[in-house]
Each structure stands twice: as C-alpha cells, then as structure tokens.
N, C-alpha and C positions, 0 to 999 in steps of 0.2 A: 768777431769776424776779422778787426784787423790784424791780428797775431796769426791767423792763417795767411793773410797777402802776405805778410809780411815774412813768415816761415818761405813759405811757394816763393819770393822771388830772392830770397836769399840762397836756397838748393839749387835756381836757375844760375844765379852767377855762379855760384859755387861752379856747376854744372860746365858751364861758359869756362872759366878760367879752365878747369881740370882738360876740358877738350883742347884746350888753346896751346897745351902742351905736347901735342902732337901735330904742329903745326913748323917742327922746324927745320923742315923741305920744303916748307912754301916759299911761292918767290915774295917780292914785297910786296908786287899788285897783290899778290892774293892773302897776304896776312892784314893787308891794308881792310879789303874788301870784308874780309871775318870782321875783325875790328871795327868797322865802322857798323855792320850791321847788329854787331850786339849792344854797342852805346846808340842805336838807332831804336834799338828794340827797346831800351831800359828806358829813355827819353818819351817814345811814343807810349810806354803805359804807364808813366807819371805822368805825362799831360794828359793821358784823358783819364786818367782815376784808376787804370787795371783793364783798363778793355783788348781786347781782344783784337779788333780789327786796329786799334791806335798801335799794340805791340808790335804786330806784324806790319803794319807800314809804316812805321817808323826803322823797322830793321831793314823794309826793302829801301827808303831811302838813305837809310846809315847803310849801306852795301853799296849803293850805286853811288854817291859819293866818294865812301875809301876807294872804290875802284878807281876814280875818276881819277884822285889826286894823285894817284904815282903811275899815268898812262906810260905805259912804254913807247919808247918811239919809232 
C-alpha cells in the first residue's frame, strides 16, 4: 500500500509542477499564492500521514500565507 501513496503523490507533484508552467502571466502575489499552497498541501499530508483533510488545509494555509508575503501596496 505504500508504493501506491507513494506513486499518487509523486503524479501530484509531477502534476503541480507541469501546471506551474502556465503560470507565466501571473503577477508574483499570485505565483506566490500557487506556490505556497502546493508546499502547504505536500507538508499538510505528511504531517498527518496522507489524510485528506490535513492536504487540503495545509494548501489553504500554504495559499494564504504566499499571498500574504508579497501583499501589494
């Protein structure tokens, strides 16, 4: 079973970067914002072992984070 997590979250980054390559009209808040929310996402399902709700809130706080740090003024 771990050679499936392990497949599934390698296609995700894969996934992740391959999208991140159409990111190059974003301004920096918002490449910031991507960015943080995918090392939020990757972060929040290795702290909790693969779970589900740990991915996704960990990506909404890796999002509101990268946002934060390059607010415009």
């Amino acid at each position: 079973m771990k050679t499936i997590k392990q497949i599934a979250m390698t296609v995700t980054l894969a996934g992740a970067a391959l999208a991140m390559t159409g990111c190059a009209d974003m301004s920096r808040q918002d490449r910031n914002t991507a960015v943080g929310a995918g090392v939020g996402a990757v972060a929040g399902s290795v702290l909790t072992g693969g779970s589900a709700i740990g991915t996704v809130g960990g990506a909404a706080v890796g999002g509101v984070i990268g946002n934060q740090t390059t607010k415009t003024h």
